[in-house]
N, C-alpha and C positions, 0 to 999 in steps of 0.2 A: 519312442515311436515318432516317426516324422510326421508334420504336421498335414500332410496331403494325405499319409495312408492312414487315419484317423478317422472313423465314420462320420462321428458328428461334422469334422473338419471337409469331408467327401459331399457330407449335405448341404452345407454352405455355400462351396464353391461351387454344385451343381445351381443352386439358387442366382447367385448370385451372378451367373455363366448365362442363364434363362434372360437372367434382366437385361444385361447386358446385350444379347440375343433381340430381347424386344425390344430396345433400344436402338439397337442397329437395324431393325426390322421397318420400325416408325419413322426411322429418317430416312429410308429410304422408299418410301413409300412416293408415287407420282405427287407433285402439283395439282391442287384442284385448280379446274379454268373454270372462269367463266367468261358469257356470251350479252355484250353491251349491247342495247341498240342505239344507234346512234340518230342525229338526223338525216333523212334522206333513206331509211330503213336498210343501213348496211351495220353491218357487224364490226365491232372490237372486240379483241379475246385476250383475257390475261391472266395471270397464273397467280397463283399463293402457297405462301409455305416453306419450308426452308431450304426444299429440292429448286425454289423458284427460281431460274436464272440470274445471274445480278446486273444484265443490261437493262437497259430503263425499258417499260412497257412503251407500245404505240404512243405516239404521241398526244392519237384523240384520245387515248385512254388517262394521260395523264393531265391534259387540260383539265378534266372532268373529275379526278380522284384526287386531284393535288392542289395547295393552293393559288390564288387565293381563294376564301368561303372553307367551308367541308364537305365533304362528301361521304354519304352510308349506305352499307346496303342493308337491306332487311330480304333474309328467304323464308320457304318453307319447305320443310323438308315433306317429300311427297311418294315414297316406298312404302310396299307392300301393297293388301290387298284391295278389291273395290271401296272396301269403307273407309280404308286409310286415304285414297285418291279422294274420295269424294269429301270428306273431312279437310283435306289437304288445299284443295279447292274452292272449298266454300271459306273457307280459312284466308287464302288470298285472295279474293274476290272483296271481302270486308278489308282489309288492310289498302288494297287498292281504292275505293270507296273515301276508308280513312282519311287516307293521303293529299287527299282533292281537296281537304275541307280545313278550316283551322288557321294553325298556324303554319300547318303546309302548303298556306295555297303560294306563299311566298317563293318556294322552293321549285327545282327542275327535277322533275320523275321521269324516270326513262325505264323498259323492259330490262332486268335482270336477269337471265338464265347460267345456273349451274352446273357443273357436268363432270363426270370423268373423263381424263384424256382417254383411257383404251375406248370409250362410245360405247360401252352396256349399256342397257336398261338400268331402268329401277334407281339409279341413282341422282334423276335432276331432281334439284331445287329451283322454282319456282320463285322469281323476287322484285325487286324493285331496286332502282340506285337514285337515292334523293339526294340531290345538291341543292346545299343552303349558301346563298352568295355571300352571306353574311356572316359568316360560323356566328349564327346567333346561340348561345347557350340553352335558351328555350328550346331550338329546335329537338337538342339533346334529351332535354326531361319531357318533350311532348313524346318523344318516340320510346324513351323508357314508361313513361304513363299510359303509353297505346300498348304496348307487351306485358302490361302488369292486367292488365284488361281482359287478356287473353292467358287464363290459368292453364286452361284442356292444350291435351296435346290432340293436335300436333303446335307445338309451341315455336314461333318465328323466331328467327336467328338475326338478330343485331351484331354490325360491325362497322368501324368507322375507319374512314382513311386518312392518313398523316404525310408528312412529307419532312426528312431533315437535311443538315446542311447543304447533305453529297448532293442533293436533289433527286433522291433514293424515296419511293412511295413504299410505304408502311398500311398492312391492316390490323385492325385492331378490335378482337372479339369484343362484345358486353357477356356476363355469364349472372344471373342467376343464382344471390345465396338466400339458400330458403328463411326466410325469416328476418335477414337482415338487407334487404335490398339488391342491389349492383354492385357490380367489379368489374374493371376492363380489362383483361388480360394479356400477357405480351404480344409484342408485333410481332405481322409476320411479314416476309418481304414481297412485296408485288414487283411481276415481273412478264415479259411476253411470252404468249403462247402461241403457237401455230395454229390457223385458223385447218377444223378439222374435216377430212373429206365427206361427211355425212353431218347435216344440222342436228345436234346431239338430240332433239327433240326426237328424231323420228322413229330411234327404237323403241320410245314407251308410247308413240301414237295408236299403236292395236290396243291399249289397255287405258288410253286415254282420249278415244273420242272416234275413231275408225276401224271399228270392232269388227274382227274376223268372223266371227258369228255368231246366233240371237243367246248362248249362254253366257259372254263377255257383257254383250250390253244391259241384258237382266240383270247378272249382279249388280251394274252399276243402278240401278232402281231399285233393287230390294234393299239397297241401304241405306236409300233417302226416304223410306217408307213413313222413319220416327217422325219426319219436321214437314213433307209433302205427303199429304193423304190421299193426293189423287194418284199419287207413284203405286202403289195398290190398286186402283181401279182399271187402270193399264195393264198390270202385269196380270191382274183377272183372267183381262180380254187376249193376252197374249199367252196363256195357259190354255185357253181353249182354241187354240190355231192349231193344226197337227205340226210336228217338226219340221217332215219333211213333206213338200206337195210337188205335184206334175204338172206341167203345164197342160191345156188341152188342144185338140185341132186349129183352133182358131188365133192368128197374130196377134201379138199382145206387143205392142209399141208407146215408146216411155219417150216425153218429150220435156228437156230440159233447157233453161235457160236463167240469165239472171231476170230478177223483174224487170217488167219495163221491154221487153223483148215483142211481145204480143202469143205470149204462152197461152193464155189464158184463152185468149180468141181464138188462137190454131188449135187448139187441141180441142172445144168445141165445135169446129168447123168440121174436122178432121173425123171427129166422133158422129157427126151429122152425117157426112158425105159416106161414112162405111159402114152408116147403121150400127156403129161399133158402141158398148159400153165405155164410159165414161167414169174414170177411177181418180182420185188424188191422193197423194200421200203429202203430211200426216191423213188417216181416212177420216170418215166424219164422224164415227166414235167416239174418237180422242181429241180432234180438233179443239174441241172446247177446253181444255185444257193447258192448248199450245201458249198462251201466254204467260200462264203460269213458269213452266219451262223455260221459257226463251230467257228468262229475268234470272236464271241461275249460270253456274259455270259449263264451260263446253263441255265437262265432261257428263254431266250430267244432260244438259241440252242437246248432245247426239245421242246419248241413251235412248232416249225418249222418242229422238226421228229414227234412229234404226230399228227399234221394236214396232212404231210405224208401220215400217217398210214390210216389217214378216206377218203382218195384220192384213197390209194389203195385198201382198202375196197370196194368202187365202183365199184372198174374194177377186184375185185374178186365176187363181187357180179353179176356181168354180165358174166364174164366170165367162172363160175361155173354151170349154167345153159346147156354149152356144151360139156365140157370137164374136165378131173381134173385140180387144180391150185395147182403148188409151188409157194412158196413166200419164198425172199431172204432175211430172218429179218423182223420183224413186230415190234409190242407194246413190247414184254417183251425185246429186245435191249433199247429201247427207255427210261424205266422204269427203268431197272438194270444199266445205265450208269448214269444216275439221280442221283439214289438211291448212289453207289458207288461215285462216287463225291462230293456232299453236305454231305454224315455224315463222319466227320472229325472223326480221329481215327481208328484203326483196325477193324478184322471181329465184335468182341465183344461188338462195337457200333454200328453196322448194325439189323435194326427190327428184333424182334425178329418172330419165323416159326410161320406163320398163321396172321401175323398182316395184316389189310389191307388194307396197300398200296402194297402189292402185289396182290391186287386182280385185274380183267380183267376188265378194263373201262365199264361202262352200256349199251352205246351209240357205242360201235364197233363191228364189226360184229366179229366171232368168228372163228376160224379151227379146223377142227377137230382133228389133231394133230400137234402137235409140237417137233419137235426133235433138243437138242441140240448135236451140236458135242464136242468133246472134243479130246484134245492130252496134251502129257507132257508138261511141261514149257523150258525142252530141246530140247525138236524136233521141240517144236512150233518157236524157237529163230532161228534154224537151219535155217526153211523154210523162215522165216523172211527177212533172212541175202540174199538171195539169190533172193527178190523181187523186188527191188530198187523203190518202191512206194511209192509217196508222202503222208502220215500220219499225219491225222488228229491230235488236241490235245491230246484229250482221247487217241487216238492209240498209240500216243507217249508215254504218258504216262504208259500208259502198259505194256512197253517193259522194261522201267529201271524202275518202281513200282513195285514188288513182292505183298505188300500190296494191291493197288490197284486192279491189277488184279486179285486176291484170291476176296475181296469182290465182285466184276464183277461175277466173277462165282460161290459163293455164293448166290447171288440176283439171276443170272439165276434157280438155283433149288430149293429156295424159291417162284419160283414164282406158282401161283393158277390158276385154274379155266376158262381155262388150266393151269393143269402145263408142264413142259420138261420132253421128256422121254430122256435118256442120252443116246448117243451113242460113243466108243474109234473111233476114226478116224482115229487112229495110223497106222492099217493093211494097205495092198494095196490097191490102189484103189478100184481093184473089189471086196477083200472082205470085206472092207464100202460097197459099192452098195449094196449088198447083203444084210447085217444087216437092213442095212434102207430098201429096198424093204422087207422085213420080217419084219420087224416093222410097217412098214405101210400097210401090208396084213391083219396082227393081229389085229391093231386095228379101219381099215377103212371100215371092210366089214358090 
């Protein structure tokens, strides 16, 4: 009998046909990219893997990945559900933290982002790229010592970069053997990617910080329940809000800006002049809480303002019924701070107009206008100086961010459905008051 029409001989080859199969499968599998930040907050993108191209990557990619010193990256892998994200988060948030301190303070950290080239969901990792000018060896076992640290998964992903003669960059896993320490695994070759027409960030941002609606951002609280106890006295309070509510007879206008704008003043002005209730989000329920929050990861820290925002909704929805309501910041702060934080890079990596995750949640009740204020970034720094107010991250951030803050207010006038009418808040007091009482005549009658 020949040895192909022989059963046993039929099983083998079927096996061995499969391997082969997955074999050919796996090498063809895309390049994972990922997303530098560089200085000046623009973007390098480069590939890995053995599909990688064999042209040399960017060139700022390779100043930075090649020698002389070393360079590593460390991710986290951040798929699946609210508690894997939030896990995923709090995970990088301590390794960032890490990083600042030690033997790294030596070293250059820059934003790391992962991604697939097709731009699914679900698949970024989350990282960092530390360059040591010195390939000192230390740096090596402080970063294997910082990963032995971290047992629970989600467990961080080490890799280091090399460079040989051709002047060809090479990565190079660390892996993991249980019991007996490290091993680095073979290279793999780094190479250019095309930088891709969506900042790979933006299709996990509804499940990462600018939640479609109030069931997305409760999961994200009911899973920080075990380690924030006041994540439960919130989600209490957000139990007892009906799902859906109506607005009533009476204008309900939402007045947003960055601090430092004179929000605070116009909207009690504003609230004075139309006999109107006077509303803030977060409400003052929760407020007390707000600093606890603010000191965790975005993803968790929008959680928190968006369940907020469906708190307040209630008691614009009741309170609408009698009289007009202001409201001191709603959804689009909530949204545009999201937004501006998670996409790494300048305005030019910020969604593009009409995409929508700018659009208004399904499930939130809605005002009938919205006015952002606005002033220079001189006068705004002026009033600043002169407030001595404890500042949030984001806030802080704003003040020595030029970039940051520019995308901030970027995402405010992208935003839909509502969008922001703009107003200068520059002039005097009362002729603000005035602009905005005439903007809200115009469009509330």
């Amino acid at each position: 009998m020949a040895f192909g029409r022989h059963p046993r001989a039929r099983r083998l080859l079927a096996r061995l046909s499969g391997r082969r199969r997955g074999a050919c499968a796996l090498a063809m599998e895309p390049p994972r990219c990922f997303a530098l930040e560089l200085p000046g907050c623009t973007l390098a993108h480069f590939a890995v893997g053995e599909q990688a191209p064999g042209a040399r990557p960017d060139p700022r990619v390779a100043a930075l990945l090649g020698p002389p010193g070393r360079s590593y990256s460390l991710s986290v892998p951040g798929a699946g559900g609210a508690g894997a994200r939030v896990r995923a988060a709090r995970l990088h948030q301590h390794l960032r933290q890490q990083l600042r301190r030690g033997p790294f303070q030596r070293c250059e950290l820059r934003r790391l982002l992962g991604y697939r080239p097709d731009g699914g969901a679900g698949a970024l990792q989350h990282g960092f790229l530390l360059r040591d000018p010195r390939d000192s060896p230390d740096t090596r076992q402080a970063l294997l010592a910082l990963l032995d640290a971290c047992p629970e998964a989600p467990r961080p992903r080490l890799a280091e970069f090399s460079g040989d003669p051709l002047c060809q960059l090479w990565r190079r896993p660390w892996e993991r053997r249980d019991g007996r320490g490290w091993r680095q695994l073979g290279g793999e070759r780094v190479g250019p990617a095309p930088e891709p027409k969506l900042h790979p960030v933006v299709p996990d941002l509804p499940s990462a910080g600018v939640f479609p609606h109030r069931e997305a951002a409760r999961a994200v609280l009911e899973a920080c329940t075990s380690f924030i106890p006041e994540a439960r006295a919130v989600l209490s309070l957000v139990d007892q809000c009906p799902e859906q509510v109506q607005k009533g007879r009476f204008p309900v206008i939402v007045i947003e800006g960055l601090d430092a704008t004179g929000k605070t003043t116009v909207t009690q002005s504003v609230s004075d002049s139309l006999k109107a209730v006077l509303l803030k989000s977060p409400p003052s329920c929760i407020s007390q809480w707000r600093k606890i929050f603010d000191d965790e990861p975005t993803i968790i820290r929008r959680a928190f303002y968006s369940l907020g925002n469906y708190i307040v909704a209630s008691e614009i929805a009741k309170e609408s019924t009698k009289s007009p309501v202001i409201v001191d910041r709603y959804w689009h702060s909530t949204a545009t701070y999201a937004i501006a934080t998670e996409v790494s890079g300048g305005l030019q990596h910020l969604p593009p107009v009409h995409h929508p995750i700018y659009q208004w949640p399904r499930d939130l009740l809605k005002p009938d206008l919205i006015l952002l204020l606005t002033v220079s970034p001189e006068e705004r720094m002026q009033r600043i100086e002169g407030r001595g107010m404890e500042k949030t991250r984001e806030e802080a951030e704003l003040e020595t961010n030029s970039i940051f803050r520019q995308k901030v207010e970027v995402c405010y006038q992208r935003m839909e459905n509502p969008g922001c009418h703009v107003v200068d808040a520059s002039p005097s007091r009362e002729e603000v008051l005035q602009m905005v009482l005439s903007v809200i005549q115009n469009n509330c009658n």
